[in-house]
C-alpha positions as CSV (number, residue, x, y, z in Angstrom):
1,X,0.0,0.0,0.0
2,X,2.7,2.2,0.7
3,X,5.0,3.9,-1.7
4,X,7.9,4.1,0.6
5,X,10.8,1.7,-0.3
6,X,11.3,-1.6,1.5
7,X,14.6,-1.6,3.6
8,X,15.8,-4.2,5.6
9,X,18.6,-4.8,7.4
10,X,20.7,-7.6,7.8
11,X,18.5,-9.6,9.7
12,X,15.6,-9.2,7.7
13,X,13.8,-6.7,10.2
14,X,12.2,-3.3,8.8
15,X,12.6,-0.1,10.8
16,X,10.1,2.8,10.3
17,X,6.1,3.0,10.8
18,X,4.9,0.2,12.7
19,X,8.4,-1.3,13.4
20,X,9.0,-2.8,16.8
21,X,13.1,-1.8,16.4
22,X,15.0,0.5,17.8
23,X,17.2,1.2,15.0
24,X,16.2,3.7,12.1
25,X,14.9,2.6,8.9
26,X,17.2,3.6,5.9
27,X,16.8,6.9,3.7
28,X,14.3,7.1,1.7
29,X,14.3,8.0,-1.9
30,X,11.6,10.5,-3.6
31,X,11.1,10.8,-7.3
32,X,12.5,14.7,-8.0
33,X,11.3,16.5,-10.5
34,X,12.7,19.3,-11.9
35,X,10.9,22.1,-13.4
36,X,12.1,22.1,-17.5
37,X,14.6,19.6,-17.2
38,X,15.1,15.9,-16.9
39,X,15.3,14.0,-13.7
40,X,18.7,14.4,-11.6
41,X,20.8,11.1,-12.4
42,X,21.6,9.0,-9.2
43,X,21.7,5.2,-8.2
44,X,19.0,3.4,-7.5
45,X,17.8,3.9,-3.5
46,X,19.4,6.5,-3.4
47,X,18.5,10.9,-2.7
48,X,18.7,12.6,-5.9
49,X,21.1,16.0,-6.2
50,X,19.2,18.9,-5.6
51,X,20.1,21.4,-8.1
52,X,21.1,25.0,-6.7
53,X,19.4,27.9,-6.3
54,X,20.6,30.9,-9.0
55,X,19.0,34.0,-8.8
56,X,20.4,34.5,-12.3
57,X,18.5,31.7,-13.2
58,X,15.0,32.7,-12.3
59,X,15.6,36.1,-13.2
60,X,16.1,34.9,-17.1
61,X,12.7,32.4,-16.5
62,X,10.8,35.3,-15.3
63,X,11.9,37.5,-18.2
64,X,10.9,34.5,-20.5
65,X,7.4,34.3,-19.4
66,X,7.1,38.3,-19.6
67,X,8.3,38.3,-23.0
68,X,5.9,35.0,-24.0
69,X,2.7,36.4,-21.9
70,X,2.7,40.2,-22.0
71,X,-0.9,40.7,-21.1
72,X,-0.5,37.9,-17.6
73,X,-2.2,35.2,-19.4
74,X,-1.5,31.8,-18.5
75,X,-1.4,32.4,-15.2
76,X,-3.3,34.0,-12.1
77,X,-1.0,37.4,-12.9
78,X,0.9,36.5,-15.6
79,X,3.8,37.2,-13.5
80,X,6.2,34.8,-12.2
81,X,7.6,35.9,-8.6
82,X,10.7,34.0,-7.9
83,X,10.5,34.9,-4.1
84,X,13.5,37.0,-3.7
85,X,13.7,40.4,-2.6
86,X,15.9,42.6,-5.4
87,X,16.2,45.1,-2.5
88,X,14.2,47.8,-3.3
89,X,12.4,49.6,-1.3
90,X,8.2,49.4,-1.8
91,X,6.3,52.7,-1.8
92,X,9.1,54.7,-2.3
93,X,8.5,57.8,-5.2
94,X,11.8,56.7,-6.9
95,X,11.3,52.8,-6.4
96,X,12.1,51.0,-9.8
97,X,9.1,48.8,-10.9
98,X,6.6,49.9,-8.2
99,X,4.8,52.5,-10.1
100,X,0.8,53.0,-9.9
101,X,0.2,50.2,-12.4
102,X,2.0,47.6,-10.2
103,X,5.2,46.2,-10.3
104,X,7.4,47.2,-12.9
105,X,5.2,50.3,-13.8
106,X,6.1,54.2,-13.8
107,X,7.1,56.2,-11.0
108,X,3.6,57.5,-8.5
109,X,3.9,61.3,-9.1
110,X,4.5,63.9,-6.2
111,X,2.0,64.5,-3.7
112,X,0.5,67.8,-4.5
113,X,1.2,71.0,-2.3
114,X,-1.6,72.0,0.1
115,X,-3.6,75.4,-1.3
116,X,-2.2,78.1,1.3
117,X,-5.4,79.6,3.8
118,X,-7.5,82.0,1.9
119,X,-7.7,84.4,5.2
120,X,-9.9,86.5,3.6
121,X,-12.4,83.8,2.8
122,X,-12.1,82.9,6.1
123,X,-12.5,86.4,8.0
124,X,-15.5,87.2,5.8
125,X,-17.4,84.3,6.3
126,X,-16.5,84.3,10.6
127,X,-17.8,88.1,10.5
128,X,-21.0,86.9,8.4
129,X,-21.6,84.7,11.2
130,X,-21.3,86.7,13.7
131,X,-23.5,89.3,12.4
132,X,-26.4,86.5,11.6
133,X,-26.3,85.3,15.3
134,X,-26.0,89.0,16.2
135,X,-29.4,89.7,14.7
136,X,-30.7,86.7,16.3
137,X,-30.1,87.6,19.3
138,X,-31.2,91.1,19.0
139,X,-34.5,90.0,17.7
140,X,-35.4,87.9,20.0
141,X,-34.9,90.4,22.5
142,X,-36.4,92.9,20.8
143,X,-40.0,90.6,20.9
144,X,-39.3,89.2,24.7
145,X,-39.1,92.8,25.8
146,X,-42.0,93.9,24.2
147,X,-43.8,91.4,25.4
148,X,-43.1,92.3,28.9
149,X,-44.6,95.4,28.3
150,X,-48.0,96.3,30.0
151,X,-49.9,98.3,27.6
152,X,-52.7,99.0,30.4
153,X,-53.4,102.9,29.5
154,X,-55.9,104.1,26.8
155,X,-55.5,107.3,25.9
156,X,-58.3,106.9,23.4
157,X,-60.4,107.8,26.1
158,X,-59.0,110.9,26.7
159,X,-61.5,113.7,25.5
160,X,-61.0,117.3,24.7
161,X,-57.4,117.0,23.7
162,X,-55.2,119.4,22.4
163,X,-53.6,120.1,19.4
164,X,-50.2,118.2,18.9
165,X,-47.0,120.1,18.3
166,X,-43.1,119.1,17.0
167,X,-41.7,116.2,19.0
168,X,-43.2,113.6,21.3
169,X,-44.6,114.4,24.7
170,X,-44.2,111.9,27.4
171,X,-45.4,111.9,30.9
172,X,-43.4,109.8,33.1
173,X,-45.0,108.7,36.5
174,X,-43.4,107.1,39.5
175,X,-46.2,105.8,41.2
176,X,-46.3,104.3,45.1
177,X,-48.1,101.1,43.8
178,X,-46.9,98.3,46.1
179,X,-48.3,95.7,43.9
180,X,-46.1,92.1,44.0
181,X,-44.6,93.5,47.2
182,X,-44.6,91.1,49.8
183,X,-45.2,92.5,53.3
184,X,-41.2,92.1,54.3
185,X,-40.1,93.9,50.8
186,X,-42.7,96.6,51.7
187,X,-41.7,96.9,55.7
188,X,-37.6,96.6,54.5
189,X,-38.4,99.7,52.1
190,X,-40.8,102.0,54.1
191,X,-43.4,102.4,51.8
192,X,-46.4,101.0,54.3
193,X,-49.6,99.2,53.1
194,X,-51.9,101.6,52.0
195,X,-54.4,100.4,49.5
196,X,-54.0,101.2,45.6
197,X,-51.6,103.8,44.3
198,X,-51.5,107.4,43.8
199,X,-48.4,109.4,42.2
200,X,-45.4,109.8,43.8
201,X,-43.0,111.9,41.2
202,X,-44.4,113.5,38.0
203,X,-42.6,114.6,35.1
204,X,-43.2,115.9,31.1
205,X,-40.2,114.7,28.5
206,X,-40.2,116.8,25.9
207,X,-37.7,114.6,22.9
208,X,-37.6,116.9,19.9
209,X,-37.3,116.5,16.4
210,X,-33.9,118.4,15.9
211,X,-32.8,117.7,19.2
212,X,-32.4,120.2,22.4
213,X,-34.8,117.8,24.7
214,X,-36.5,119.0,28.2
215,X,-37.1,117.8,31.3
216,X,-40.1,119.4,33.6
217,X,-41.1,118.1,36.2
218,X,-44.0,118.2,38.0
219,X,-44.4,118.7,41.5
220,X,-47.6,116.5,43.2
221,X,-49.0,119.1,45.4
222,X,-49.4,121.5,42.3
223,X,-52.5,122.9,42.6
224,X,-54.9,122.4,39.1
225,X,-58.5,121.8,38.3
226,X,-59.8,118.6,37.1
227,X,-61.8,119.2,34.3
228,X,-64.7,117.3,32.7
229,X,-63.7,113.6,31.8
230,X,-65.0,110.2,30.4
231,X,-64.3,107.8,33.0
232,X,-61.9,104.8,32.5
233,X,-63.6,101.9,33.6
234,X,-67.5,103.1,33.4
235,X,-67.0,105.3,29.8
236,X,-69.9,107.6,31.7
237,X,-69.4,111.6,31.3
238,X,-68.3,113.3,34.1
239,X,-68.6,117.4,33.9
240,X,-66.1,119.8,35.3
241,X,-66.7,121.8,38.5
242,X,-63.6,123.9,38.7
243,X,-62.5,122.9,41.7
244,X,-58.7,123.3,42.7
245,X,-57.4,120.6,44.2
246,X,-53.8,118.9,43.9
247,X,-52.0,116.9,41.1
248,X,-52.1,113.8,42.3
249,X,-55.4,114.0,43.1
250,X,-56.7,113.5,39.7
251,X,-54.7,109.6,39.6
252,X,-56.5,108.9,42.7
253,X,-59.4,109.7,41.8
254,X,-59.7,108.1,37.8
255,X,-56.2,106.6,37.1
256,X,-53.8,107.4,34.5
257,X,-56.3,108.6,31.6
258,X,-57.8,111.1,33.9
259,X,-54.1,112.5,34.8
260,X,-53.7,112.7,31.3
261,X,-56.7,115.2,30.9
262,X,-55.4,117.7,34.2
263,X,-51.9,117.6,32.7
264,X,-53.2,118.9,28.9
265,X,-56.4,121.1,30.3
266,X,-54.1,122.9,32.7
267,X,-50.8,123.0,30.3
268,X,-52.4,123.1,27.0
269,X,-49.6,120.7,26.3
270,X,-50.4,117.6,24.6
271,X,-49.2,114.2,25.8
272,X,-48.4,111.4,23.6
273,X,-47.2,108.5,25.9
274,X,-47.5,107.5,29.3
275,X,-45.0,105.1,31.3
276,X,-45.3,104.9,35.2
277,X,-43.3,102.6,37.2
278,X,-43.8,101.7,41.1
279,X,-41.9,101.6,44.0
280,X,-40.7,97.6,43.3
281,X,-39.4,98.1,40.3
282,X,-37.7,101.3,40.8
283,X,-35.4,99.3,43.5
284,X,-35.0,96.6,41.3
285,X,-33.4,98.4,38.1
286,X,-31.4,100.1,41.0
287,X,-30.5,96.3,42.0
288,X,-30.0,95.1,39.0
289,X,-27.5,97.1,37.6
290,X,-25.4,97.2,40.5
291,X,-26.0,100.4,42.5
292,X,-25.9,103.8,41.5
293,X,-23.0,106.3,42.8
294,X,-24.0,109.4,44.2
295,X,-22.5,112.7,45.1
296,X,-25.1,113.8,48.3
297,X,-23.9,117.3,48.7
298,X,-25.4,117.5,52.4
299,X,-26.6,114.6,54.2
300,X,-30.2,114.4,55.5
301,X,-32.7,111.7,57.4
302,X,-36.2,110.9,56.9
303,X,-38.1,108.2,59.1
304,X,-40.9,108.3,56.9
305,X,-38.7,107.2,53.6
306,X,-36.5,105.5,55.5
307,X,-33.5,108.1,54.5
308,X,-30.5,108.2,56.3
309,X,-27.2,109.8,54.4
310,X,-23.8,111.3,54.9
311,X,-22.8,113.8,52.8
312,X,-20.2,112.9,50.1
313,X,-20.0,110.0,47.1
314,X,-21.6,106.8,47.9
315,X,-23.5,103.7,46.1
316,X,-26.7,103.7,46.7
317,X,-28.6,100.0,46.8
318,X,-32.4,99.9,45.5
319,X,-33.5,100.6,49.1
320,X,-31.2,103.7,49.6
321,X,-31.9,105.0,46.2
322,X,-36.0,104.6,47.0
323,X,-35.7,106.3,50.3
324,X,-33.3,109.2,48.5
325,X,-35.8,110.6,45.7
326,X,-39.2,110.1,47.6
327,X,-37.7,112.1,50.8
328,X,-39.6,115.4,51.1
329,X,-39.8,116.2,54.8
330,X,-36.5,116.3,55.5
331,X,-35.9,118.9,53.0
332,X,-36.1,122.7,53.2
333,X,-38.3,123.2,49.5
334,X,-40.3,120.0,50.5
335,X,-41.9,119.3,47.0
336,X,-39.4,121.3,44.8
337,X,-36.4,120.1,46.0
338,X,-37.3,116.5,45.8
339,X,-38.3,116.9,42.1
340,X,-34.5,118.2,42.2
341,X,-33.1,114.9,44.1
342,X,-35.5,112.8,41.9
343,X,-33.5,114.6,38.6
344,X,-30.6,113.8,39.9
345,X,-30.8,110.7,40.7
346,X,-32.5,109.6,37.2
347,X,-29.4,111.4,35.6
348,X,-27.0,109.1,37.4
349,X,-29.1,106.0,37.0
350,X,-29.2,106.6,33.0
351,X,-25.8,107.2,32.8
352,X,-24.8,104.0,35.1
353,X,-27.5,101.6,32.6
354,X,-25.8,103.0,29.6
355,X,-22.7,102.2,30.6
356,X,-20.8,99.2,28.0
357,X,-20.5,97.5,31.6
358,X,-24.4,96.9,31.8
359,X,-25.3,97.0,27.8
360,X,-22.6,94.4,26.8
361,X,-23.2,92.6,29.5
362,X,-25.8,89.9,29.4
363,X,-25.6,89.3,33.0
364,X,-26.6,92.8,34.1
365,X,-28.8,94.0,31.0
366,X,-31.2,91.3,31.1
367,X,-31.8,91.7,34.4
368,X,-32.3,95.5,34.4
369,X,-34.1,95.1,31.5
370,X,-36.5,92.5,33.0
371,X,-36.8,94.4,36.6
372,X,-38.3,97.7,35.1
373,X,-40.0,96.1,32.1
374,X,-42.1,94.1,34.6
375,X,-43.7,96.7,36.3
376,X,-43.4,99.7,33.4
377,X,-47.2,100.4,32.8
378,X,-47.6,101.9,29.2
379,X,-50.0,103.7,26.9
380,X,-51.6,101.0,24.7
381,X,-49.7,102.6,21.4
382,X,-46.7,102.9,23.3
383,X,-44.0,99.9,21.6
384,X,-40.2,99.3,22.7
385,X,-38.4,101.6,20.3
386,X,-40.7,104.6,21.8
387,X,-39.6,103.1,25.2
388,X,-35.9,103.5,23.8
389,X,-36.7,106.7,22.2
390,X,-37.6,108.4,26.0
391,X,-35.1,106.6,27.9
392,X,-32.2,107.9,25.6
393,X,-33.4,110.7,25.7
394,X,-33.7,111.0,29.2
395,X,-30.2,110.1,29.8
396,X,-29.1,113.2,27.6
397,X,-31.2,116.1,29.6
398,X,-30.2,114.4,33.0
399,X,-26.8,114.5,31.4
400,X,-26.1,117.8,30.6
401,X,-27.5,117.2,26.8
402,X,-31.1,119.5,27.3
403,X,-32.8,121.1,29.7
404,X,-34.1,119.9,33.3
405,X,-36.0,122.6,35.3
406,X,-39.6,122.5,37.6
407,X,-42.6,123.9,36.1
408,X,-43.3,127.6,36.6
409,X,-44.4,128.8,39.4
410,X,-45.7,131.8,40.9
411,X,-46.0,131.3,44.6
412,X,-48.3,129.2,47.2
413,X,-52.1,128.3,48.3
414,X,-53.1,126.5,51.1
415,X,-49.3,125.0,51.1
416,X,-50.1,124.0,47.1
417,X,-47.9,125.4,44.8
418,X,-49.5,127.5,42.1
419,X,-48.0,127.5,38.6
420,X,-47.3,131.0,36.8
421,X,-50.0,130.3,34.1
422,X,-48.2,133.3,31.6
423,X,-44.7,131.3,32.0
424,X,-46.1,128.0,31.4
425,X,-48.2,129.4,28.1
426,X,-44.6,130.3,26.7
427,X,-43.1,127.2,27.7
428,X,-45.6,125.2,26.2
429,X,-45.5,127.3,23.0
430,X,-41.8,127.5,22.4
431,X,-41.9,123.0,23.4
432,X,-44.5,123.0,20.6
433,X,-42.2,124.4,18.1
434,X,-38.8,123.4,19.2
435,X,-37.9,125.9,20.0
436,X,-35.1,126.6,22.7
437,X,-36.7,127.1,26.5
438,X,-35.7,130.1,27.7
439,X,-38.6,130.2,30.5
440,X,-37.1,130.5,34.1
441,X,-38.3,127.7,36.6
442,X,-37.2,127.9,40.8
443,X,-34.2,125.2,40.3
């Protein structure tokens, strides 16, 4: 069955697979063949002569078979590999025979240079980004601050109005609402519980076309007559009866519209917009932005504000600031010179919200902008850009840009003051045509 050659020894015994000796079986012989040649000579039972290995050899067979099978037919390739490294080095640009087509092909050509950074390309389309996500930004703001806005006054309801002049009339109102106070914030800021709200601080901003804007404010115990009026809530007719009573009288009695009507029918001036803020807020926008510094020429206390300052420079916090522009008894002019503190104090607080430190800020502009937006009640026509419009130019007049002063006056009644009605017709005229106010007023 097997192939393999029977060897014995001398004593007949085989060696090999299956044998029981311990002595080796012979050599065996193999049948050699030899690739293109005839079979090695050698004597019977014995190992044919290996022929040697000549590179020189295979390299002539392999050019053979390239030169009889150009296209690799015949074969898996139609290459023959003898095995043998030549020595040079794979993947290399200059490596003979290793080109892109395989072995023996061209050279791979050069790796082409990288394009150098078009900086330009690069800057413009990094600045139109940041302009896109710029306007984003500012839009959205733009429609979550208007929609914090309380559009709660009709001034449709006004009746017997003036004629309009040049510019934009606004009457600004700090009101002693205590609404959303809780009774510690209302203790920790002296402002006590008394029910609804009347009107604490007064003022008319004049913002005119071509500039030169005025300030005038109004002091509360002004003494006026409330003239005939359609009220708020009810819509019913009310007729005038010339009484004289005081300013803040009239916002008692029918709320913002009927203020409105006592400001134009004693002024002849008419008023476009109306924002009023309330004790809470005021502290907060005073809060949020971080304090506002003040130069107190002479210091003063009030227990009924709450006022207690040293003269000289000092921050003052949302409770500090409150009790500084509604003090009135601790003061020698009473009415007018808090209308003067009150100026002062708005003319600071402009300048330290305009400020890059609040504006480019996040931090501190959303929350100033949140803490007066939420308790700023506007005129129902009133929108955020006419919010802008009067708090820019507010910040001028306190500023130094314009013209602050009280309204006219020509002496007292009853301890009201009573305005200088031939003063305040020139005043109204020369706001009408914007014109520079050259009317005195007791600053």
């Amino acid at each position: 069955m097997s192939d393999w050659p029977d060897a014995r020894n001398s004593n007949g015994d085989r060696h090999g697979y299956g044998s029981g000796s311990a002595q080796p079986e012979g050599a065996r012989s193999m049948r050699h063949v030899q690739r293109g040649g005839p079979s090695a000579p050698g004597q019977p039972g014995s190992v044919p002569r290996q022929p040697s290995y000549d590179d020189d050899v295979y390299d002539d067979l392999y050019r053979d078979q390239r030169a009889q099978n150009p296209q690799g037919q015949g074969g898996p390739q139609g290459d023959y590999d003898s095995g043998y490294n030549t020595g040079q080095v794979y993947g290399s640009p200059a490596g003979r025979g290793n080109g892109p087509q395989g072995p023996g092909g061209p050279p791979a050509p050069p790796r082409a240079p990288k394009p150098p950074v078009n900086w330009k390309k690069r800057i413009t389309w990094g600045l139109v980004t940041f302009l896109a996500l710029l306007l984003i930004v500012s839009v959205s703001t733009y429609f979550w601050a208007d929609s914090k806005l309380k559009r709660e006054v009709d001034l449709s309801k006004v009746i017997e109005r003036p004629d309009g002049g040049k510019g934009t009339n606004y009457l600004i109102v700090g009101s002693d609402s205590r609404a959303g106070m809780s009774d510690e914030e209302k203790k920790k800021l002296h402002t006590g519980s008394a029910a609804g709200k009347r009107t604490d601080s007064m003022m008319i901003l004049h913002v005119a076309d071509d500039g030169g804007n005025t300030m005038i404010s109004l002091p509360r115990d002004s003494n006026v007559t409330i003239p005939s009026f359609k009220g708020a809530d009810s819509g019913k007719l009310y007729p005038g009866t010339g009484r004289q009573t005081k300013l803040n009288a009239a916002y008692a009695e029918d709320g913002p519209e009927l203020l409105v009507r006592t400001v134009e029918a004693n002024t002849g001036l008419r008023i476009d917009h109306y924002a009023e803020i309330g004790f809470g807020g005021f502290a907060k926008i005073v809060d949020a932005v971080g304090g506002v510094e003040l130069d107190i020429p002479k210091g003063f206390k009030d227990k009924k504000s709450g006022a207690d300052f040293e003269a000289g420079k000092q921050t003052l916090n949302g409770e500090e600031a409150l009790a500084f522009v509604r003090t009135r008894y601790a003061l020698p002019g009473s009415d007018l010179d808090r209308t003067k503190n009150q100026q002062k104090f708005l003319a600071a607080l402009a300048n330290q919200a305009a400020t890059p430190g609040t504006v480019m800020n996040p931090f501190k502009l959303y929350p100033t902008m949140g803490a007066g937006l939420d308790t700023l009640i506007v005129d129902k026509d009133m929108d955020l850009m006419d919010v802008a419009s009067m708090f820019w130019a507010m910040k001028g007049v306190t500023g130094g840009d314009g013209k602050s002063m009280n309204m006219p006056i020509s002496g007292f009644s009853g301890g009201n003051v009573v305005w200088d009605k031939a003063k305040v017709k020139q005043l109204v005229s020369q706001l009408n045509n914007d014109e520079k106010v050259t009317v005195s007023s007791p600053n």
